[in-house]
C-alpha positions in Angstrom: 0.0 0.0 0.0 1.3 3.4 -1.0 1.8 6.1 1.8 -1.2 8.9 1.4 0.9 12.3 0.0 -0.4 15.8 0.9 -0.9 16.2 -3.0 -2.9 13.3 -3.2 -6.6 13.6 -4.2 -9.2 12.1 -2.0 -12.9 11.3 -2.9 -15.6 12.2 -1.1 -18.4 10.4 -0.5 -20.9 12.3 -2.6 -18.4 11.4 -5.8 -16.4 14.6 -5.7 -12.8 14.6 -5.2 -11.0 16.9 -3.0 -7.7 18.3 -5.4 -4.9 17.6 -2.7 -4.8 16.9 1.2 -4.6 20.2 2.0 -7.8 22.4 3.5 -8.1 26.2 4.5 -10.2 26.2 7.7 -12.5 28.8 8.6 -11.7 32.1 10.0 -13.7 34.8 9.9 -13.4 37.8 7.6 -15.2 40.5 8.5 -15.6 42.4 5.2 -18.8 42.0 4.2 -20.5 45.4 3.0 -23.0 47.5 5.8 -25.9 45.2 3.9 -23.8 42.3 5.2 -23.1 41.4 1.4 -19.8 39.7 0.0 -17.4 42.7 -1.4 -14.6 43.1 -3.4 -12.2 42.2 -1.0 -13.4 38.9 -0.5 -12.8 38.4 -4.0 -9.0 39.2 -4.1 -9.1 37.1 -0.3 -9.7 34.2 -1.9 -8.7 34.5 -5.0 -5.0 34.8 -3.0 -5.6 31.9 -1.2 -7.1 29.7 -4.2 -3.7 31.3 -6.4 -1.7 29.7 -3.1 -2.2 25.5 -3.8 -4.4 24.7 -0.9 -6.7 22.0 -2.7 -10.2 23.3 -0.2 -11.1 26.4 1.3 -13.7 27.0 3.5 -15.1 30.5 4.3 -15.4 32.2 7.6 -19.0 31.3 9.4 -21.4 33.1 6.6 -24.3 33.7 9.3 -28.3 32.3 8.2 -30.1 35.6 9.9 -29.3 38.9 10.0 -30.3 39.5 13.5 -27.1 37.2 15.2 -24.0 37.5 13.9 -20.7 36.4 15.3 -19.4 40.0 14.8 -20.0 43.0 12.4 -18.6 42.2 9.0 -20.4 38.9 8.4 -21.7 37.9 5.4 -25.6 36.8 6.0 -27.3 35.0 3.8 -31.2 34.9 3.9 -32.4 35.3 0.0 -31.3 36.1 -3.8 -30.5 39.6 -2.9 -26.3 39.0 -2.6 -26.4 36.2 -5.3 -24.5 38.4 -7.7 -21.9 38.9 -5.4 -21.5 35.7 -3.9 -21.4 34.0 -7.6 -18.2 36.7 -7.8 -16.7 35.6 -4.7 -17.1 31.5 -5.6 -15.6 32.9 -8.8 -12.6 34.5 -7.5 -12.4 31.6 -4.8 -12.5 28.8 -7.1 -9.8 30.3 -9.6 -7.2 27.7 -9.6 -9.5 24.6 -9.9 -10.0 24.3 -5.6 -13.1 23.7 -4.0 -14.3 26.5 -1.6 -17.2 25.6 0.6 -19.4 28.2 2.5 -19.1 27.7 6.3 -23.2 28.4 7.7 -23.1 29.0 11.7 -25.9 30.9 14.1 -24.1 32.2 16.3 -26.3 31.6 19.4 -25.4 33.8 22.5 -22.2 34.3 20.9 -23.7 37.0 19.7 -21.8 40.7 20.8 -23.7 43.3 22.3 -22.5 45.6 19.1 -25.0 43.4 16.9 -28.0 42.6 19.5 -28.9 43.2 22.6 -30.4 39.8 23.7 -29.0 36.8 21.6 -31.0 33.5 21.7 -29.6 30.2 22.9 -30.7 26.5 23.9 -31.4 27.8 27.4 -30.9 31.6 29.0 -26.8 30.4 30.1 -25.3 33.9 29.8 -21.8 34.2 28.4 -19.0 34.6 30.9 -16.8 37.1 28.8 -16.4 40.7 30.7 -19.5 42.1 29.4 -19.1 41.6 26.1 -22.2 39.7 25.3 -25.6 39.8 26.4 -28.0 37.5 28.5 -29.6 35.2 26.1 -33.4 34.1 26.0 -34.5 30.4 25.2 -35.4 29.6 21.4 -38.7 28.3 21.3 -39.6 25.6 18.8 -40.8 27.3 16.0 -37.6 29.2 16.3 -35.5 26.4 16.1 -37.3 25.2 12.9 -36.7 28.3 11.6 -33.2 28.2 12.2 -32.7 24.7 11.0 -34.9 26.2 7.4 -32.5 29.3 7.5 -29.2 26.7 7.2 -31.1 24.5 4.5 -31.9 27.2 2.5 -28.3 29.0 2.6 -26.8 26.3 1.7 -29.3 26.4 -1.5 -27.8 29.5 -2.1 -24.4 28.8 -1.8 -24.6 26.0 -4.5 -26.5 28.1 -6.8 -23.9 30.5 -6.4 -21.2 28.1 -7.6 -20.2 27.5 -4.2 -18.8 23.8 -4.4 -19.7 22.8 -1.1 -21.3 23.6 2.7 -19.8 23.0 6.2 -22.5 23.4 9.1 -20.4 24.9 11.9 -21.1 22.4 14.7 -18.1 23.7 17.2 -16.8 26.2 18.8 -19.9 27.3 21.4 -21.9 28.6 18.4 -25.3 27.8 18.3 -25.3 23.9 17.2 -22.5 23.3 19.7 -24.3 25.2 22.8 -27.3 22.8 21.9 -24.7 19.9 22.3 -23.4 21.0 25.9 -25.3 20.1 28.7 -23.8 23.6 30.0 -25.4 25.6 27.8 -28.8 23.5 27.2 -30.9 22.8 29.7 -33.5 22.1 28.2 -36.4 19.2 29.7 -38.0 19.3 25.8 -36.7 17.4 22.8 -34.0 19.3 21.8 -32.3 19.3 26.0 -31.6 16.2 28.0 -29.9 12.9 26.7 -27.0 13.4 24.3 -29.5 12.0 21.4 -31.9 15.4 22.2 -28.8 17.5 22.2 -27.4 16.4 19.2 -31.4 16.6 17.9 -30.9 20.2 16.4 -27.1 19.8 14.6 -28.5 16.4 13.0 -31.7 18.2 12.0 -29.7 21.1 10.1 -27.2 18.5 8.6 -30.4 16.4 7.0 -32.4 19.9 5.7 -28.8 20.8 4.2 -28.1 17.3 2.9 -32.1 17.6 1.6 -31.6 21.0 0.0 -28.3 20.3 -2.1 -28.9 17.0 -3.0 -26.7 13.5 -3.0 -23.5 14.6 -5.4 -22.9 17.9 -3.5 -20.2 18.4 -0.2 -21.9 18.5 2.9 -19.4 18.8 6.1 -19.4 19.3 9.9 -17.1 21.0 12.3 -17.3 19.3 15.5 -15.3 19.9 18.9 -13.4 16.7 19.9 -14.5 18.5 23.3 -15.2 21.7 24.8 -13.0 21.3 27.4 -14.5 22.7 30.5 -16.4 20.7 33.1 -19.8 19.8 33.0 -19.7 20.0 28.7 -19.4 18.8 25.8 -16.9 15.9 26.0 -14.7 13.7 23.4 -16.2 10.3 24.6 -19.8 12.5 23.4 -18.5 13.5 20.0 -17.6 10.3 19.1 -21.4 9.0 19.3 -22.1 12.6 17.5 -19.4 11.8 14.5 -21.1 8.6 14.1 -24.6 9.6 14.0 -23.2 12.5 11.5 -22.4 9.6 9.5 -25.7 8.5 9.0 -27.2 11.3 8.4 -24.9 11.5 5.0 -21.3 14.0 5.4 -19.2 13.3 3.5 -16.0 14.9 5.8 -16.0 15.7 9.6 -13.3 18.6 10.8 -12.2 17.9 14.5 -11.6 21.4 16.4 -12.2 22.5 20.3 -13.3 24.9 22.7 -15.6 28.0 23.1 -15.0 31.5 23.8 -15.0 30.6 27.6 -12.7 28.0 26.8 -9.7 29.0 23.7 -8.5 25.8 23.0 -9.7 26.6 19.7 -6.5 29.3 19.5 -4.6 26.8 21.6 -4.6 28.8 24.8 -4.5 26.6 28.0 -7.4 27.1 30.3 -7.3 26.0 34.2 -10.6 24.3 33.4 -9.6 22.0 30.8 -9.1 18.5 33.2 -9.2 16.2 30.2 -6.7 17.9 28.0 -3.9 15.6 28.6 -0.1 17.0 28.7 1.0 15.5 25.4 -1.4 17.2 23.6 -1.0 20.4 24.6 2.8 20.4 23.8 3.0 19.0 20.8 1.5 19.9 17.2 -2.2 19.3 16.3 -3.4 19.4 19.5 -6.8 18.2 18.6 -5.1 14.7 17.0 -5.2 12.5 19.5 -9.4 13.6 19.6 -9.9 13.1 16.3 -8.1 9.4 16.3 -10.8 8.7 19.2 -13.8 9.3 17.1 -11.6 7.7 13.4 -12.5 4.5 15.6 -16.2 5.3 16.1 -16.9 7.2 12.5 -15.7 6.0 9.4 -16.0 9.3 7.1 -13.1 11.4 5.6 -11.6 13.1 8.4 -9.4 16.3 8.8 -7.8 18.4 11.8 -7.0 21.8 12.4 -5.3 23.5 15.0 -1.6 23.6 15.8 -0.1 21.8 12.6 3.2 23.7 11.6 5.6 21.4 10.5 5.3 19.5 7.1 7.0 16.4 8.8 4.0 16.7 11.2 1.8 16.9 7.9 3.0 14.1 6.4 3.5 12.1 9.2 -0.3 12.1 10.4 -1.5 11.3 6.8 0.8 8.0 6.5 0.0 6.8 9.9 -3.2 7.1 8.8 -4.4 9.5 11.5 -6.4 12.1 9.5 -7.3 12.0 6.1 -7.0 16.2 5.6 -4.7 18.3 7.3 -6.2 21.8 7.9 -4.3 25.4 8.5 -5.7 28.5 9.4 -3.4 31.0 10.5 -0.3 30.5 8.8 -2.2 31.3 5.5 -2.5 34.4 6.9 0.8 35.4 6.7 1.9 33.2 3.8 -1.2 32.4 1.4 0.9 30.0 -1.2 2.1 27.5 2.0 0.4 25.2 0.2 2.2 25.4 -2.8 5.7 25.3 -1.1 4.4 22.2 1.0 3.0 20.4 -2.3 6.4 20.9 -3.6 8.4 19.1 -1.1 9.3 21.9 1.2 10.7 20.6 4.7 10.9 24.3 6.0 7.9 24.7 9.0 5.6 27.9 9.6 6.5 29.8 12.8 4.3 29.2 16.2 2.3 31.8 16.9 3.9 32.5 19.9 7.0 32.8 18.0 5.1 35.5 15.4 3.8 37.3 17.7 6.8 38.0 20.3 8.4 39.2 16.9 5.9 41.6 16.2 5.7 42.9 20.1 4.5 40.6 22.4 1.1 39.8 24.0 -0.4 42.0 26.1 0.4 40.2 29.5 1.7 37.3 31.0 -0.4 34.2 31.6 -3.1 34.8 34.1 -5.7 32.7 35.8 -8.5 35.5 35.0 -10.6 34.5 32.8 -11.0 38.3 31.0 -7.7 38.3 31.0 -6.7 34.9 28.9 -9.4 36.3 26.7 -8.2 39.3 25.7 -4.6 37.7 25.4 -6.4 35.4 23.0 -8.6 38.3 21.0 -5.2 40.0 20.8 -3.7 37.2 19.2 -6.5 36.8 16.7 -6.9 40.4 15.9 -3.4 40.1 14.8 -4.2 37.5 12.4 -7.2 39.6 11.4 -5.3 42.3 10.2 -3.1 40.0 8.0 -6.4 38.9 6.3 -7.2 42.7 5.8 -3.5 43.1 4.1 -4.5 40.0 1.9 -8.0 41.7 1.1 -6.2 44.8 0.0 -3.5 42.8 -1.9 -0.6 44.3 0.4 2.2 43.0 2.3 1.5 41.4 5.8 2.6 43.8 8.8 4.4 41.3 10.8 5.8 44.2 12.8 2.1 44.5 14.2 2.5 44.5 18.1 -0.4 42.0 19.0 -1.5 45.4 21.4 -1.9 47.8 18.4 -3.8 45.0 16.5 -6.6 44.4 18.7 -7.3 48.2 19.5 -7.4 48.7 15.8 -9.4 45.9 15.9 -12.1 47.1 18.4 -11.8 50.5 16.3 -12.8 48.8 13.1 -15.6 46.3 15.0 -16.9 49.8 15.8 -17.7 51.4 13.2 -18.6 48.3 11.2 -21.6 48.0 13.9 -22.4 51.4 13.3 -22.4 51.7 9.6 -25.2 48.8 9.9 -27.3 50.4 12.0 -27.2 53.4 9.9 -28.0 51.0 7.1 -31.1 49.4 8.7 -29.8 46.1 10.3 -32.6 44.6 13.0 -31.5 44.5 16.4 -33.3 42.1 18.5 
């Protein structure tokens, strides 16, 4: 048997075949238009990243109503009216012959107090975060059915769009993966309860998806391996999940972690992660050892992100048979054709962030206990890497002499005025 290469095809389920091993994971973008509409720059984005070898791309969480977002500068897709310019942005994203799937998340109560007042949410669990979001209320059921419609019909969209496929964002403390946690729902109806009524609303969306593109088209999930924090979501529970997902027709499941309470999805250490054994936190793809938990349980085309930097890392988890897709995020951020130099051999890794970031001026404090206080550490760290997607979208240079400070007050700046220019446009706040 021949060992799996990174420039390998791999087929899908559904009969589509992904161009190389290689898959750009979701982060979000935040340049949609005061209309919440794709612009320009996501065009020249994408069409970078496309140019840049990596054989799938998936876009940040494109949000299914216009009243929740994850954070101003979403695109929202509810009807026609943005079809022109999302049929420019699959254009421009599909350039090189990739695949680009649409990412469709709700955020749930992580929902900022710049977009809505009162988010909605399983149960009325109030984000612990400083302030920064507000008390939730309880969907009720016609709600949820709306919200599972909403994702089904999106995803519609997206394919008529020339999108080539959908992921349904189940991870990460967004809306499917606060229904999953018995910390967030508490529920006593169908939805609350047993892990079967939890996992109720995530299957739900991924069969009206499945329903509303048809058989030959990619449907995936993004699922936390675990939340990581007592009393949640847990890995032994995502494996029953992954298999159920199975059933219910994916054709590939991406393996991620944490919440906003909990940043293992940046690969922050939390005091309230008990389960997150040692090995994984110091070594690369700290989610692998998750994901090879539920390969046992789930036999569908797997891939990993968080944490891979090295292409002997790469290459090694792909002929051990580990993970069938190796996903990258942030180091596309700073070098869009990585792909390309790893398709061609190159044994030269991408810099930690840790190591990036001292570089370019440090973090804003040491490590603390407080939980405000990893948290902005972490936003710091990610509005760094936000403004390296804005360089992209202008079709400039990276600033890697960004102190990780500067960044996330030019952040909060821009999150600003973004919120108000759509107010001033119209958007509904609930």
């Amino acid at each position: 048997m021949s060992v799996i290469q990174l420039s390998d095809p791999l087929r899908l389920p559904c009969g589509v075949s992904l161009p190389n091993r290689l898959l750009k994971s979701a982060m979000t973008e935040g340049l949609a238009d005061a209309l919440d509409r794709p612009t320009a720059a996501h065009e020249a984005l994408y069409r970078a990243w496309s140019l840049g070898g990596t054989g799938t791309l998936l876009t940040g969480n494109v949000m299914v109503d216009r009243r929740y977002l994850e954070r101003p500068g979403n695109v929202v897709l509810e009807d026609e009216s943005a079809l022109p310019a999302l049929q420019r942005w699959a254009a421009a994203g599909t350039s090189a012959g990739n695949q680009l799937w649409m990412q469709l998340s709700h955020p749930g109560r992580q929902c900022s107090r710049m977009v809505t007042r009162q988010p909605v949410a399983p149960s009325a669990v109030q984000l612990q975060l400083g302030g920064m979001f507000g008390a939730p209320r309880a969907l009720t059921e016609d709600e949820i059915a709306d919200i599972i419609a909403r994702h089904a019909r999106a995803a519609s969209l997206a394919q008529r769009a020339g999108f080539t496929g959908v992921q349904v964002h189940g991870a990460h403390g967004y809306l499917a993966s606060q229904f999953l946690s018995p910390r967030t729902n508490q529920r006593n109806d169908r939805w609350g309860g047993s892990l079967d009524n939890r996992a109720r609303f995530l299957r739900e969306v991924v069969r009206a998806v499945r329903a509303a593109v048809g058989p030959q088209f990619p449907v995936a999930v993004k699922l936390n391996s675990s939340d990581f924090q007592r009393g949640g979501f847990g890995h032994e529970e995502a494996s029953r999940v992954a298999s159920a997902l199975v059933e219910d027709g994916i054709d590939l499941l991406e393996i991620s972690g944490g919440t906003y309470e909990q940043l293992s999805l940046l690969g922050i250490d939390s005091p309230d992660e008990p389960h997150k054994a040692r090995g994984t936190r110091e070594r690369e793809a700290y989610f692998l050892d998750y994901a090879t938990a539920i390969r046992g349980s789930a036999r569908v085309a797997l891939a990993v992100t968080g944490g891979f930097r090295t292409p002997d890392a790469m290459r090694a988890a792909l002929a051990k048979g580990l993970v069938d897709v190796i996903g990258l995020a942030r180091p596309l951020c700073v070098e869009p054709a990585l792909s390309a130099r790893l398709l061609a051999g190159s044994s030269e890794s991408a810099p930690q962030d840790e190591q990036r970031l001292r570089l370019a001026g440090g973090f804003l404090g040491p490590a603390s206990s407080n939980r405000t206080l990893r948290a902005l550490n972490g936003q710091a760290q990610t509005a760094w890497y936000y403004r390296q997607i804005l360089q992209l979208a202008a079709a400039e240079s990276p600033q890697l002499e960004l102190s990780a400070t500067a960044a996330l007050l030019s952040h909060y700046r821009r999150e600003y005025q973004l919120a108000r220019a759509r107010r001033d446009a119209g958007a509904p706040r609930a």
